[in-house]
C-alpha positions in Angstrom: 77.9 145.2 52.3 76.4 141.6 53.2 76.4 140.2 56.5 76.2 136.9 58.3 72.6 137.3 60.0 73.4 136.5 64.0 72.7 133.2 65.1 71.4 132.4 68.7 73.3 129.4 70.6 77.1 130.2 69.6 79.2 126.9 68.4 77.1 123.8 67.1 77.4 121.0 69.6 78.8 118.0 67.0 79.2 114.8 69.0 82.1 112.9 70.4 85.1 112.8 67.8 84.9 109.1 66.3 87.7 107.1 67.3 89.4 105.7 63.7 91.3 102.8 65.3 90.5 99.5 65.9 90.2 98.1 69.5 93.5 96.2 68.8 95.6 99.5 67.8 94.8 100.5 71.3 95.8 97.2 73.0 99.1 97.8 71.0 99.4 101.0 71.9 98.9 100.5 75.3 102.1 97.9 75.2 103.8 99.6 73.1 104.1 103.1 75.4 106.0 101.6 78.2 108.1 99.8 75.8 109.1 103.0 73.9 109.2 105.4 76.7 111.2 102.4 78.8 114.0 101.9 76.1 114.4 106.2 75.3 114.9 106.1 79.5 117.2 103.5 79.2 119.3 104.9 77.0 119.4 108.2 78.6 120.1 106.7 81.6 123.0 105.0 80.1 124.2 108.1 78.5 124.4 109.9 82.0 126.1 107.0 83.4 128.9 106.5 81.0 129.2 110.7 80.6 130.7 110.6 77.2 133.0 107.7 77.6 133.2 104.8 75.0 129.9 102.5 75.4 130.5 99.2 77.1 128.6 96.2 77.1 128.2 96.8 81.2 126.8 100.0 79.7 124.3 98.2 77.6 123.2 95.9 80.3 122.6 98.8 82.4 120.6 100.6 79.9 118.6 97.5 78.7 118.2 96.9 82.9 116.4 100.3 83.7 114.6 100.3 80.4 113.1 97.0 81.9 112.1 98.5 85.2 110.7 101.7 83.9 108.6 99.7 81.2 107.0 97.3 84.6 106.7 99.9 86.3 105.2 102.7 84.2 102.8 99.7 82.8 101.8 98.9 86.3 101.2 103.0 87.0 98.9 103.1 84.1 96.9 100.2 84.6 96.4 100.4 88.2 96.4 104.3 88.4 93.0 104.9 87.1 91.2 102.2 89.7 92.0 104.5 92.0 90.7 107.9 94.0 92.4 111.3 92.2 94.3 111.8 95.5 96.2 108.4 95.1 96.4 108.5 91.7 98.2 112.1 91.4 100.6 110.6 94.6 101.0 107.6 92.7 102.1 109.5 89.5 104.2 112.4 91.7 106.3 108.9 93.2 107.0 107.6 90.2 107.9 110.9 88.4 110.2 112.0 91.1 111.9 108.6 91.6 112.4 108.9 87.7 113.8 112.2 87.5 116.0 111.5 90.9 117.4 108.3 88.9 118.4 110.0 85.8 119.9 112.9 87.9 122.0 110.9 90.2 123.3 109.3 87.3 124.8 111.9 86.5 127.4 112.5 88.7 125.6 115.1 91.0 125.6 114.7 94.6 122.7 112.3 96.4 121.8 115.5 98.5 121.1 117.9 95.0 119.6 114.5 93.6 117.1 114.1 96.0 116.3 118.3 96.5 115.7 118.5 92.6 113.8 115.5 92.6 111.1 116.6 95.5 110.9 120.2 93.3 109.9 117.7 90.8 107.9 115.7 92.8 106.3 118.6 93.8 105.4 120.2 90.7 103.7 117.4 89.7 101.5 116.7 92.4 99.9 119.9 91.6 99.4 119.3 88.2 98.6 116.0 88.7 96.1 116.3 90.9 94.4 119.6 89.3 93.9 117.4 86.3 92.1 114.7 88.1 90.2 116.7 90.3 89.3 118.8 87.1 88.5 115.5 84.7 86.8 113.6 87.8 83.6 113.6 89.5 83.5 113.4 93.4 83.4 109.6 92.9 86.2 109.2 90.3 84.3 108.7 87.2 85.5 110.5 84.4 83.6 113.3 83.3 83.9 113.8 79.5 
């Protein structure tokens, strides 16, 4: 029966994958994210508000509202978050996740008390994935290690 003869060294090292887009499909994309992710938040977060009722154009404005907010807001997380030290970055992250999730929650109809207590678990949670992933993808200075 034939067999492979064994090779020394294991996998063959190949380099980085290419990157297929252009520099402007990542400009796009990077606008287009918080725009997308904003207006699916928006509408859940209308959804919870009007709990099955008929939508109502103080519905929509409400929806088209937070969508705004969350787009700023996410867009300013992403740009600024990398600039700074993993510590600050993962807080920065944990904040905005848990404010998210406390938002949508609250919506609703739950009490401000279980709103705020599932929204620290959350918070909480990801802090520690947050920050293993940065201190696990950073050097001690913050530059990415690839």
């Amino acid at each position: 029966m034939a067999q492979a003869a064994p090779t020394t060294g294991g996998m063959p090292r190949r380099g980085p994958t290419p990157d297929i887009f252009s520099p402007h499909t990542h400009v796009m994309a990077r606008l287009a994210f918080p725009i997308v992710t904003g207006l699916i938040y928006g509408y859940w977060a209308a959804a919870n508000r009007r709990s099955g009722a008929p939508v109502t154009g103080w519905n929509l404005l409400f929806g088209f509202v937070t969508a705004l907010v969350f787009a700023v807001v996410l867009f300013g997380v992403l740009t600024i978050g990398p600039r700074l030290r993993r510590e600050v970055h993962a807080l920065m992250w944990t904040a905005f996740i848990g404010i998210a999730f406390g938002f949508l929650y609250s919506q609703s109809g739950e009490s401000i008390l279980r709103s705020t207590g599932m929204s620290l678990a959350v918070a909480a949670v990801t802090f520690i994935v947050m920050f293993y992933r940065f201190y696990t993808h950073e050097d001690a200075v913050g530059h990415r290690v690839r």
